[in-house]
ZAMARGU-4260 file (C-alpha; in steps of 0.2 Angstrom, whole numbers, plus 5000, padded with zeros to 4 digits):
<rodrens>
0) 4961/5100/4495 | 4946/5101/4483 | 4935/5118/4484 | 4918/5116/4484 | 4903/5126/4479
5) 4887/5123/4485 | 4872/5132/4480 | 4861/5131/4496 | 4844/5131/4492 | 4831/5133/4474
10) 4814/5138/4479 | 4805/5125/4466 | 4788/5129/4472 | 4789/5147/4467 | 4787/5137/4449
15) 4771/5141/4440 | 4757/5125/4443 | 4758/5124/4424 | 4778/5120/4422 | 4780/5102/4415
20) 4799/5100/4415 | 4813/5106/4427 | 4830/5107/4417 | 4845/5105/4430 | 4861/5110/4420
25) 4880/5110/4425 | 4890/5121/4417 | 4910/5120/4418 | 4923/5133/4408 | 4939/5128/4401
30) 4955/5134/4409 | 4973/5135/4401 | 4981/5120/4402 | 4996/5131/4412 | 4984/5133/4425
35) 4979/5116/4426 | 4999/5111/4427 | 5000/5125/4444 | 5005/5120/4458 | 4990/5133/4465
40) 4979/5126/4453 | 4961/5127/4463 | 4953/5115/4450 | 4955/5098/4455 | 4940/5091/4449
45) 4920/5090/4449 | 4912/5078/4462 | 4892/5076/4464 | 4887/5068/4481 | 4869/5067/4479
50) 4853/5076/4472 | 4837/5075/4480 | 4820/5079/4474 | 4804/5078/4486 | 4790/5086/4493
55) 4794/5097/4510 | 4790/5086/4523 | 4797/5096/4537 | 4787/5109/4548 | 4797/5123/4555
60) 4793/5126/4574 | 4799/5147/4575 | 4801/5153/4594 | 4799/5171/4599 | 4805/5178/4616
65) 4799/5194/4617 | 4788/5206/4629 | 4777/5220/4627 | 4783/5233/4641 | 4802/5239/4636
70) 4802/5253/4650 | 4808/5268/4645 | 4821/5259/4633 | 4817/5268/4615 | 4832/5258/4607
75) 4824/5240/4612 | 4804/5247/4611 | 4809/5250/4594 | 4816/5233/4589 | 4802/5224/4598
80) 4790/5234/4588 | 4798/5232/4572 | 4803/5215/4574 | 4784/5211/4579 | 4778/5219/4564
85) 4792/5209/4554 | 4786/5192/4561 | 4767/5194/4561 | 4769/5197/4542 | 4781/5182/4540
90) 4768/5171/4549 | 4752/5177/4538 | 4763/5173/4522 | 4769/5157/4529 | 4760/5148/4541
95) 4746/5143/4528 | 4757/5132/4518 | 4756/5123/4533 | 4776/5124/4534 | 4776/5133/4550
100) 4772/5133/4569 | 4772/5150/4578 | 4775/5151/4597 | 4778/5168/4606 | 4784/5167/4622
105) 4780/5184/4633 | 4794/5183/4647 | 4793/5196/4662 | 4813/5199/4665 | 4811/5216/4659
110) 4794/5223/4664 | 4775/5220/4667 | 4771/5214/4653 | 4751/5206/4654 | 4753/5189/4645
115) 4768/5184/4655 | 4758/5188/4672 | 4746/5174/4666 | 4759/5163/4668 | 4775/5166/4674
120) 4784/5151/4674 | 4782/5142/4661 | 4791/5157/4648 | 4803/5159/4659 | 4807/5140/4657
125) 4809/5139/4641 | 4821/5155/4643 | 4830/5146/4653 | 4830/5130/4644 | 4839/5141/4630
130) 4848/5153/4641 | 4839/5167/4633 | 4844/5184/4644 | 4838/5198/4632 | 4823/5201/4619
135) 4818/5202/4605 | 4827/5184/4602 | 4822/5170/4590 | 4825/5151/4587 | 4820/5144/4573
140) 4819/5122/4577 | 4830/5126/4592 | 4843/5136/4583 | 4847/5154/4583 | 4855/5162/4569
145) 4862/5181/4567 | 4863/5191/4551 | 4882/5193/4551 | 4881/5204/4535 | 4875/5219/4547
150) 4890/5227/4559 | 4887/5220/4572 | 4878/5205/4568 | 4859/5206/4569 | 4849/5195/4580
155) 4833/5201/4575 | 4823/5190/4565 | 4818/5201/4552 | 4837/5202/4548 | 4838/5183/4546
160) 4821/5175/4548 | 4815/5172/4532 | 4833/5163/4522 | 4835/5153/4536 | 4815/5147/4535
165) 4819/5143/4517 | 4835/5132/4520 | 4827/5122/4534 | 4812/5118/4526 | 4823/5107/4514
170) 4828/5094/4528 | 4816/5081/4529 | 4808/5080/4543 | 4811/5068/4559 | 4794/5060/4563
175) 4775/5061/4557 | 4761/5066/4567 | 4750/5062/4553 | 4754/5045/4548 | 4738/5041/4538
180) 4745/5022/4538 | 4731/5008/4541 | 4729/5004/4561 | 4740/5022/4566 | 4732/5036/4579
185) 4734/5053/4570 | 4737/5067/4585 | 4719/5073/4589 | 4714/5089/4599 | 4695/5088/4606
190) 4685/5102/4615 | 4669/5094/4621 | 4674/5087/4637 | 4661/5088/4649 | 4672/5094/4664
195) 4675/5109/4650 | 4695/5104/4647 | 4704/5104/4633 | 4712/5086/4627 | 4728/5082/4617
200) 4730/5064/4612 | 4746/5064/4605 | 4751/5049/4594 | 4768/5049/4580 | 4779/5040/4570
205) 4796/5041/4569 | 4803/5042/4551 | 4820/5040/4559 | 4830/5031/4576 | 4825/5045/4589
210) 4838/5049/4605 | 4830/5043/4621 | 4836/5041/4638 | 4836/5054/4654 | 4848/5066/4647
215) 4851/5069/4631 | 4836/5061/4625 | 4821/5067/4615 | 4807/5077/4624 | 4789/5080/4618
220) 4779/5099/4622 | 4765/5101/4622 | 4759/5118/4620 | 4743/5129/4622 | 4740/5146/4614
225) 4729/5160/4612 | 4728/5163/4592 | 4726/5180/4590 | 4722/5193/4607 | 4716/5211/4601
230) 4709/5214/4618 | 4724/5220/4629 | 4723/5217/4648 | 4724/5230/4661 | 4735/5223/4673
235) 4751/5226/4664 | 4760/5239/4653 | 4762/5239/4633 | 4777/5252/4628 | 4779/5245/4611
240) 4763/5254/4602 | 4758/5234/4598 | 4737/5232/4599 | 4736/5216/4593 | 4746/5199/4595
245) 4746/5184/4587 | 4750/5165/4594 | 4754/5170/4611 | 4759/5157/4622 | 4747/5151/4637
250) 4753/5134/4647 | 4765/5120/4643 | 4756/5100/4648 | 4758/5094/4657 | 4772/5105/4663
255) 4787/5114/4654 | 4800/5098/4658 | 4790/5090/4645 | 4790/5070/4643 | 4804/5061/4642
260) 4807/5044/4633 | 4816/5034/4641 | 4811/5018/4632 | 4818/5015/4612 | 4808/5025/4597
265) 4813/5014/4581 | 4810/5022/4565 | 4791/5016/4559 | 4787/5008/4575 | 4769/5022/4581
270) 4772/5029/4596 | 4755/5031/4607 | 4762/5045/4622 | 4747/5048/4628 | 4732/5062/4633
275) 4736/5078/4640 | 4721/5089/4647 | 4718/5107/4651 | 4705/5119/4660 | 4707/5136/4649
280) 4709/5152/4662 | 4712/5168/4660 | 4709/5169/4641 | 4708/5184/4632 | 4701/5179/4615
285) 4691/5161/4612 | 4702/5153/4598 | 4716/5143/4603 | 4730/5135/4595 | 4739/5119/4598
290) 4756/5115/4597 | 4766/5097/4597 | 4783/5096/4596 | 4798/5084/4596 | 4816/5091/4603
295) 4832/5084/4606 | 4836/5089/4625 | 4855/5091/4622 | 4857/5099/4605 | 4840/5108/4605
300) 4835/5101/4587 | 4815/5100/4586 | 4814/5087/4574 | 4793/5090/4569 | 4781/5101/4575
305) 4762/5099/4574 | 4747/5112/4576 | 4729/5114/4576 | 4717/5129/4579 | 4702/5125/4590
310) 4690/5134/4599 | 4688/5136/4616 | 4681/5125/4628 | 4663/5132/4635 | 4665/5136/4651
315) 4657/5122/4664 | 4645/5130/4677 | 4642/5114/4688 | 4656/5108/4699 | 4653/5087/4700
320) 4659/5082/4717 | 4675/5072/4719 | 4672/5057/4730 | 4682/5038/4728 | 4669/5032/4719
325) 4672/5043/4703 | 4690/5044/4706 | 4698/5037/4686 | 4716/5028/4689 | 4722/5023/4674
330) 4731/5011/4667 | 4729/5000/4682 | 4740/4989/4686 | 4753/5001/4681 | 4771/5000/4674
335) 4781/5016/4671 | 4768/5030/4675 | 4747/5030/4679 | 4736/5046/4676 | 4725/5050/4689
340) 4708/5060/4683 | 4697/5067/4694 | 4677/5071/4689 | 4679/5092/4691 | 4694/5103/4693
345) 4702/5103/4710 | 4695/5117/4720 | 4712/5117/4728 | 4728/5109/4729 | 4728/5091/4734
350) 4744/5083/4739 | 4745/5065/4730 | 4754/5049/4743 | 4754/5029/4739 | 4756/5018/4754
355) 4763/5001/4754 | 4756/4986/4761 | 4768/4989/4778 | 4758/5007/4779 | 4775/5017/4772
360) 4769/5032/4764 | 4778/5041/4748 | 4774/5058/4742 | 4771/5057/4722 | 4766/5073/4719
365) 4749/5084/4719 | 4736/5089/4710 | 4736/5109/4708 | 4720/5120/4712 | 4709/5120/4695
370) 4719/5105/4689 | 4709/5089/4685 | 4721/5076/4680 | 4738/5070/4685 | 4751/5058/4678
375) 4762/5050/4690 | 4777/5041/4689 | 4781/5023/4698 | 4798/5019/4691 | 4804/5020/4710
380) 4791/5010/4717 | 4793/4991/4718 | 4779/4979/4713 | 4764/4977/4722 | 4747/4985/4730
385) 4747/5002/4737 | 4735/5015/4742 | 4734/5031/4733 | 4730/5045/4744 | 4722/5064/4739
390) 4724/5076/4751 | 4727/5074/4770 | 4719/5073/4787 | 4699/5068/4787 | 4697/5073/4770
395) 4707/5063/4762 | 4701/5052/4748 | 4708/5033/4743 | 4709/5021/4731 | 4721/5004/4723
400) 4733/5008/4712 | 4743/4992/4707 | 4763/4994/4702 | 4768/4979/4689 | 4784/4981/4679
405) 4785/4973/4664
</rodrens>
């Protein structure tokens, strides 16, 4: 069998802006003609498979588990601290090339650490989704890679971060959240809501055929973070000597199960999923950062990433008051799934039920307390009229939603 030698990556953009001309050269030695004869000669030939030149097309989404309270652990506080260091320097130098998309997830299996107790269950989610069970620990597009020149091998990502960046920046990436193609909707984050919410519109175009189904499918995240935090919360412990952090993660939308396609995405054909909306709390800074991304559900591969800074909604002081007549269902009629919007933040948890015209009720979910909008699915439901309800008892509040499957 025929050796092979591949040299991984070049680096082409370290070239200088004035360089005209890239020279590629193949150089091959001469060897004895005994040699060749051998029965162990290891020259059977020189084959070329393919040479590609093109502009980097893929952004790299870089997950970080990690905490601030190590307990009394002076081993692990140390690597949190120093891999911390070693990622917040990797990310200034990086993310403005646009290349990258940061996400720190702040998981409380260890200790109290602040920015977990924000929100609990989402970043242990995503720990789970990964089967993550220590920190510091790092994926970069769903993968995890180890430095396995270090005994025994490294998983810190300042061992292995930054030639694993370089290599998967070369694969092209998977879909465009930016087609600028005539009659396509770019992904677009907007802050001036009334009801104070933050809205992801997320549109994208696959550059290749895309998984889809219920397992094994593709899923898209949506993420929500707080850019940088220098203000450190009180009600939590920080062991690692850290004062500031950077791209900490806040809430997944509309939850961290993400959405699931279960319908064909062709290569070129725009995808429109939809909006997703937000009422910021318990912020501790006033820029946030928006993350979109695409993953395969079974092999973990993120396929593109998409991220925006933006500031924080204001706050909205006056609380409109939710009655039937302001109630937004939408689309209606309905085939897979409607969203339902209500006109201020749920001042408590309202439990969502559609009855049939033969008066059979079905729980479909409910809308959280300081929740404002809700997506339901209706791929169980058969076609016809039925009565959504919010909340129970007197108070409950009614309106038509029509099921019609395509």
């Amino acid at each position: 069998m025929a050796k092979k030698w591949i040299h991984p990556k070049h680096a082409l953009d370290i070239l200088s802006s004035t360089t005209k001309k890239v020279i590629l050269r193949f150089a091959l030695s001469s060897v004895a003609q005994s040699t060749i004869n051998s029965a162990n000669n290891p020259y059977d030939g020189v084959a070329i498979d393919s040479i590609f030149f093109g502009s980097r097309t893929r952004t790299i989404l870089f997950e970080n588990f990690t905490t601030t309270d190590g307990g009394t652990n002076a081993t692990l506080n140390s690597d949190l601290s120093k891999d911390a260091t070693a990622i917040t320097t990797f990310v200034q130098q990086t993310i403005s090339q646009t290349q990258l998309v940061n996400i720190n997830y702040h998981v409380g299996f260890i200790g109290m650490d602040p920015f977990n107790l924000d929100n609990p269950a989402d970043p242990s989610s995503r720990a789970l989704y990964y089967n993550v069970n220590k920190v510091p620990y790092a994926f970069l597009d769903g993968i995890h890679y180890q430095d396995n020149s270090k005994t025994p091998p490294s998983d810190l990502f300042k061992d292995w971060g930054q030639a694993e960046y370089d290599l998967n920046t070369l694969q092209l990436a998977k879909a465009d959240f930016s087609d600028p193609s005539p009659n396509t909707k770019l992904t677009t984050v907007t802050n001036t809501n009334p009801d104070g919410s933050l809205q992801v519109d997320v549109n994208f175009t696959p550059v290749f055929d895309l998984p889809f189904g219920t397992r094994g499918g593709t899923v898209l995240q949506v993420a929500i973070l707080e850019k940088a935090i220098t203000s450190i919360p009180s009600n939590g412990k920080v062991t690692t000597g850290e004062t500031s952090f950077g791209y900490v993660f806040k809430k997944m939308l509309p939850n961290a199960a993400g959405t699931k396609f279960t319908t064909p995405i062709k290569a070129g054909v725009p995808v429109s999923v939809g909006s997703f909306k937000w009422i910021p709390e318990n912020l501790h800074s006033n820029m946030l950062t928006v993350v979109v991304f695409l993953q395969n559900e079974d092999t973990k591969e993120v396929y593109q990433a998409f991220i925006q800074d933006v500031s924080a909604p204001a706050p909205v002081t006056e609380i409109l008051p939710i009655s039937a007549d302001n109630i937004k269902v939408y689309p209606n009629p309905a085939d897979q799934e409607f969203t339902i919007e209500l006109p201020s933040p749920a001042q408590q948890t309202m439990k969502l039920t559609m009855a049939n015209q033969l008066g059979q009720f079905t729980e479909v979910g409910a809308i959280g307390e300081g929740e404002q909008s809700k997506r339901i699915s209706t791929q169980g439901l058969t076609e016809g009229v039925y009565i959504l309800q919010l909340g129970s008892n007197g108070n409950a509040l009614r309106t038509k939603v029509v099921v019609l499957h395509k």
